[in-house]
VOGU-3710 file (C-alpha; in Angstrom, 3 decimals, decimal comma):
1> xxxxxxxxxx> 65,359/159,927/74,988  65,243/163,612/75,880  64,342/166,324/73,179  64,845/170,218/74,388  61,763/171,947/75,985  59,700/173,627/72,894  61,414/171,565/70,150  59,789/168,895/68,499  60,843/165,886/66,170  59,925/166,749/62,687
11> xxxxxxxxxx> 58,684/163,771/60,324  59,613/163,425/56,426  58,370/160,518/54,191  58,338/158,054/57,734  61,667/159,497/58,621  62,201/161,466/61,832  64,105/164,176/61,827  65,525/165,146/65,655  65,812/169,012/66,747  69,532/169,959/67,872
21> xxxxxxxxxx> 69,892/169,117/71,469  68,010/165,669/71,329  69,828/163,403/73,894  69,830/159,385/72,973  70,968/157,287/76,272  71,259/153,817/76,344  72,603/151,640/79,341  74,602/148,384/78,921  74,026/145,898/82,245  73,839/141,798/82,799
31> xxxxxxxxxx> 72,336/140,021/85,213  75,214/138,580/87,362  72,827/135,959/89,253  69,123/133,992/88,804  67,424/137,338/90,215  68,857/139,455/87,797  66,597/140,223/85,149  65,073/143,600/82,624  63,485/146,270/83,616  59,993/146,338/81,999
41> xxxxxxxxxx> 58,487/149,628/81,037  56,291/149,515/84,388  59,185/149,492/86,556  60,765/152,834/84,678  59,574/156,096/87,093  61,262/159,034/88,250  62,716/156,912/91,159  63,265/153,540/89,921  67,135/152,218/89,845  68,385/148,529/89,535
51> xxxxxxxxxx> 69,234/146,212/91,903  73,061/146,337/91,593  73,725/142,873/94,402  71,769/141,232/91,085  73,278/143,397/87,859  76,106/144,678/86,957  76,625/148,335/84,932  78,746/147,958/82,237  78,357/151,147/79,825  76,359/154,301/79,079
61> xxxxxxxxxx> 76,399/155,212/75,697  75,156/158,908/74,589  74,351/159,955/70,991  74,211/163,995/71,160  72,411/165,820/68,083  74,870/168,723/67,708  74,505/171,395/64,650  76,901/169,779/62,697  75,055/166,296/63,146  74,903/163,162/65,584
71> xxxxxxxxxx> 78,286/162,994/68,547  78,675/159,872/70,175  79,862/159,093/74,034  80,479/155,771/75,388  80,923/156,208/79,363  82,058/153,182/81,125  80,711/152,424/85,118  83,429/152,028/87,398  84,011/148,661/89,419  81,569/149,981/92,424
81> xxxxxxxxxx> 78,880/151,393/90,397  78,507/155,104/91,210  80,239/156,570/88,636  80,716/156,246/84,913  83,488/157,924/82,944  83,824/159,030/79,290  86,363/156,624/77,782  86,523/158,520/73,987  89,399/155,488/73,151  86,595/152,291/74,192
91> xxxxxxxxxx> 88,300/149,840/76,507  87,360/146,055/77,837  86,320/143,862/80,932  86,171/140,625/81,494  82,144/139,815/82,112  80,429/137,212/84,061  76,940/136,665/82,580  74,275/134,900/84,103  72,523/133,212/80,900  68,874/131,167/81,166
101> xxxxxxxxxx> 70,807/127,756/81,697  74,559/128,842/82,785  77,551/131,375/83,987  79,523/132,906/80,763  82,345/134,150/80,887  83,726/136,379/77,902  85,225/140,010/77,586  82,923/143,088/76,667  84,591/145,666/74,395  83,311/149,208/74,602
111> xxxxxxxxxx> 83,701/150,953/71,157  85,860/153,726/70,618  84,614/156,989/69,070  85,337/155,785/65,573  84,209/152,099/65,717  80,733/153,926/67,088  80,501/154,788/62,599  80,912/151,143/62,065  77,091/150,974/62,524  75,767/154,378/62,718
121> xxxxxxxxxx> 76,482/155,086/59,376  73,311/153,910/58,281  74,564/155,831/54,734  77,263/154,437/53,429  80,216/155,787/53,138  79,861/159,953/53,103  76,535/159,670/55,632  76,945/161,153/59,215  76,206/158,893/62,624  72,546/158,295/62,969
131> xxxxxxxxxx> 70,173/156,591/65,308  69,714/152,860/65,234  67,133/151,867/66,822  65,348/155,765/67,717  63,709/155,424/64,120  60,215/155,566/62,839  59,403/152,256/62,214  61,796/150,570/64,943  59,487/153,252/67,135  55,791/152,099/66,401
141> xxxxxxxxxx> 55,495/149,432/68,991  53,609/149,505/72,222  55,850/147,514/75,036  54,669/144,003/76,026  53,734/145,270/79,332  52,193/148,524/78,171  48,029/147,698/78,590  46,700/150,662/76,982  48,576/150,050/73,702  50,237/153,488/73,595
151> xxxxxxxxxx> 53,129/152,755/71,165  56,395/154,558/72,018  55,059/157,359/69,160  51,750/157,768/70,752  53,894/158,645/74,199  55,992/161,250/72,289  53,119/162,756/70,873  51,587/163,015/74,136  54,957/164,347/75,467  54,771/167,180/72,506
161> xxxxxxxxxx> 57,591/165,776/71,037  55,766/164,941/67,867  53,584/167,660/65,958  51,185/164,040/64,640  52,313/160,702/64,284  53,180/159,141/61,095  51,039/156,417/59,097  52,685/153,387/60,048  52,315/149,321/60,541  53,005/148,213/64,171
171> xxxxxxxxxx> 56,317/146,890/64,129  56,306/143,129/64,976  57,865/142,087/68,075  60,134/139,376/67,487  59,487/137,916/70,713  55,523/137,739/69,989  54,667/133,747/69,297  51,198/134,912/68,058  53,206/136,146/65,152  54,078/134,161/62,000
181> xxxxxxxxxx> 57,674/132,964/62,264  58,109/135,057/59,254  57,418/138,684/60,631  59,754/137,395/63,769  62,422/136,731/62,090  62,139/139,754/59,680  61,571/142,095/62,831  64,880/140,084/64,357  66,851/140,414/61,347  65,833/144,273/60,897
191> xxxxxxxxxx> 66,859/144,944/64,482  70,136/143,653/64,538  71,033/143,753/60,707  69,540/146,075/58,811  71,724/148,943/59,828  74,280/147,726/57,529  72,156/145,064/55,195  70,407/147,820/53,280  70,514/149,210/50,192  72,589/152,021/51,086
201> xxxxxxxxxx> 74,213/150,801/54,034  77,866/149,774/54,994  77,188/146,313/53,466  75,482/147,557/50,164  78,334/145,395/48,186  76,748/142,357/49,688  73,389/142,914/48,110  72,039/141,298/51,261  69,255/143,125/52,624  67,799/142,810/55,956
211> xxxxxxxxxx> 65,991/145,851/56,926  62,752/144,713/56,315  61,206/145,597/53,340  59,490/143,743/51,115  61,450/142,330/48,363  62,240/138,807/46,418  63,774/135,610/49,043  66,669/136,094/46,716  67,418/139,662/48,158  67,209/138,200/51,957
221> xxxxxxxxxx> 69,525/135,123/51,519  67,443/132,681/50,233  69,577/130,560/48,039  71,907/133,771/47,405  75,584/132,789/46,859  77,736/135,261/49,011  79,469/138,246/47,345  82,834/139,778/49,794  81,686/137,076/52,946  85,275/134,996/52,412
231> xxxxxxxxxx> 85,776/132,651/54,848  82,729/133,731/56,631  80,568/131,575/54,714  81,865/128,639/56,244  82,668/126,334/53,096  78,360/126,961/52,868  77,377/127,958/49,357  74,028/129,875/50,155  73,089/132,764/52,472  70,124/130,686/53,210
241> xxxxxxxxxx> 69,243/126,824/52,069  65,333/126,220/52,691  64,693/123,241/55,093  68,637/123,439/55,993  69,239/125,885/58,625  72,969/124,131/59,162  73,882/124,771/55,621  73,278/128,478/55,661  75,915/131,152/55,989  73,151/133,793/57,885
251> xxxxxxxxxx> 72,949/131,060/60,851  76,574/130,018/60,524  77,635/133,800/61,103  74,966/134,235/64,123  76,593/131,624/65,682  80,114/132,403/65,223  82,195/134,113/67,707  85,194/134,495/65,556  86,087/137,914/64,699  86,459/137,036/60,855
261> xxxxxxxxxx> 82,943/135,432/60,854  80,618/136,624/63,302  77,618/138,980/62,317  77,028/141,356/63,433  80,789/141,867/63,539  80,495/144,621/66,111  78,877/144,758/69,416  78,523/141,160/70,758  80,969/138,821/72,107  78,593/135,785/72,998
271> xxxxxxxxxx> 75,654/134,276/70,556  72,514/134,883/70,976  70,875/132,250/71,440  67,264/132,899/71,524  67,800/135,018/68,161  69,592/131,773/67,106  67,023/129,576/67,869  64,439/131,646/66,052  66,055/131,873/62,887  66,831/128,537/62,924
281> xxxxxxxxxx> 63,098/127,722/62,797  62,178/130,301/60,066  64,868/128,398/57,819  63,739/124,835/58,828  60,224/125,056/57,913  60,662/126,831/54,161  60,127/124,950/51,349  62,248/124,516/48,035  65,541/123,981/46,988  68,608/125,705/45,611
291> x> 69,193/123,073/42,835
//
């Protein structure tokens, strides 16, 4: 994130508003071998870089806060890794990925300017491209490896990009087993989800919401009959069955790769299976019936 010297975010009811000029970056890369791995926040510094014989660059994807609203910019790294290019039309490559127990091989597809609204549009359908993850809530964590517990806020406060920082909950880490299998699977669903499965979202007609919020089961699957999924469901008749994670569209869609089926149905080629795994669990130990 970079916001313009002597500008600062502004904050309405939670939301943050960001000044003209406010840079988003994000960088696409896999590890290609067992010593590839993440960065963690303590390896990020003014000279850091990563170890290319171990990772390979895929994409570089800018969201630019013009007057007129949000611009996206998906640059694509060339096959020697010195350069990436702006490829407005998206393109593909064919990907080796090193997962935790073995090589994948599957094709990456790099959005084009007008498949970038297909999630950005957080308001559905007249609303501009927004941030997905650069908001308010997805902000108030502090990173695992981040001792002091200075939450991603806290830094932009201390970086004057924040006037104060809004009254918020911590937002659950997912990957935090001290948490109740319920907040991780919320937080999981609300990361990768609840850009669309909101109330005023892309997938408002599915009345499937995932950002979240507090509301009944019935709202986040639980023994909901789909609405527009079509053969996406699977021949399943709920979004979620308690006790019956293999009878549940929501984990039959995860673990699709078929274009037709998969959730989210942009921006993975390959299931995740950690995410998988989690929600799995979160369906197999709730109680009841859909009788």
């Amino acid at each position: 994130m970079w916001v313009p010297t002597g500008d600062q975010v502004g904050v309405s009811q939670g939301r943050l508003d960001y000044p003209v000029g406010t840079v988003l970056s994000k960088t696409f890369y896999y590890p290609v071998n067992q010593q590839g791995g993440y960065l963690r926040s303590e390896d990020l510094g003014e000279n850091s870089s990563l170890a290319l014989d171990q990772n390979r660059l895929l994409e570089t994807r800018l969201l630019v806060r013009r007057q007129s609203g949000w611009e996206a910019f998906p640059y694509v790294w060339n096959d020697d890794q010195s350069e990436a290019f702006l490829r407005v039309a998206g393109t593909s490559m064919p990907v080796s990925l090193q997962g935790s127990t073995a090589v994948q091989e599957f094709t990456y597809f790099v959005p084009n300017e007008n498949q970038c609204a297909g999630c950005h549009t957080r308001i559905h359908p007249d609303g501009g491209l927004e941030p997905l993850g650069a908001l308010a809530h997805q902000l108030n964590y502090a990173p695992r490896e981040d001792e002091t517990r200075l939450t991603v806020l806290d830094a932009m406060l201390e970086k004057g990009w924040l006037a104060a920082v809004p009254t918020l909950d911590e937002a659950p880490n997912w990957q935090d087993e001290s948490l109740s299998l319920d907040k991780r699977a919320l937080a999981y669903l609300d990361m990768n989800c609840g850009h669309c499965h909101n109330p005023d979202g892309p997938a408002d007609t599915s009345a499937l919401l995932l950002d979240g919020l507090s509301r009944s089961a019935r709202d986040t699957g639980v023994c909901k009959p789909p609405v527009a999924a079509g053969g996406g469901a699977g021949d399943r008749l709920y979004g979620i069955v308690p006790g019956q994670p293999d009878a549940s569209i929501l984990l039959y869609r995860m673990q699709s790769t078929e274009p037709d089926e998969m959730m989210p149905e942009l921006g993975r080629a390959v299931v995740h299976d950690e995410g998988l795994a989690l929600i799995r669990d979160w369906i197999a130990t709730m109680s009841g019936d859909c009788g």
